[in-house]
N, C-alpha and C positions, 0 to 999 in steps of 0.2 A: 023344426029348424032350431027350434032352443038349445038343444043339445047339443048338436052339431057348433054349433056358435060359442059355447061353453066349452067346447071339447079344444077349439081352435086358438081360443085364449090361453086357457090353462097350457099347450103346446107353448105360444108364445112367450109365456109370462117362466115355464121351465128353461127355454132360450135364453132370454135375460140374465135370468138368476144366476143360469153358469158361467155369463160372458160378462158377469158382475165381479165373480169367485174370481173367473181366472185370467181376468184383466190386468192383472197386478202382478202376477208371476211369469208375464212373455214380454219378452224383452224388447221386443218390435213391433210394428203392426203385422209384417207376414207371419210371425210368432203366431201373434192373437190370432191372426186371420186362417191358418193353417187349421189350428186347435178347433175353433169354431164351426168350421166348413163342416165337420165330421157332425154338426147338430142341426144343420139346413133344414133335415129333412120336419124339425119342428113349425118353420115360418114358409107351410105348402101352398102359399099365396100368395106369395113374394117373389116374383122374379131375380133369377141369381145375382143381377146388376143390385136390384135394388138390397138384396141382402149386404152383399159388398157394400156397398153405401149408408147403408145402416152400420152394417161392422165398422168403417172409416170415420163414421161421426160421433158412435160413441168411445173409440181410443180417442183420438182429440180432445173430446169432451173430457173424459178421464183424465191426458196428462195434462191439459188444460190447468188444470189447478194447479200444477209445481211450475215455477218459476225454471227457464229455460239457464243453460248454465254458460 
């Protein structure tokens, strides 16, 4: 089961990584969200809602930090 568990992280933690890179170059959240769907198939124990909802909290999070104009 170690493996397996290790295999699901490492998936997960490659999600991130690119929804880290390419947060910053999409102009919107459908942008991001468009972009990202195409790497779903890394968080395979995640319900698609909750993937969504993960993608919507960390754009937030992300423009979060600039001061709105």
């Amino acid at each position: 089961m170690g493996k397996l568990k290790n295999h699901l992280i490492g998936l997960e933690d490659e999600f991130w990584a690119e929804a880290n890179t390419l947060i910053g170059g999409c102009e919107n959240f459908g942008d991001f969200f468009d972009t990202m769907w195409e790497h779903r198939d890394k968080l395979p124990l995640e319900t698609d809602e909750d993937v969504m909802i993960l993608l919507e909290d960390a754009w937030y999070d992300k423009w979060s930090e600039y001061p709105s104009c």
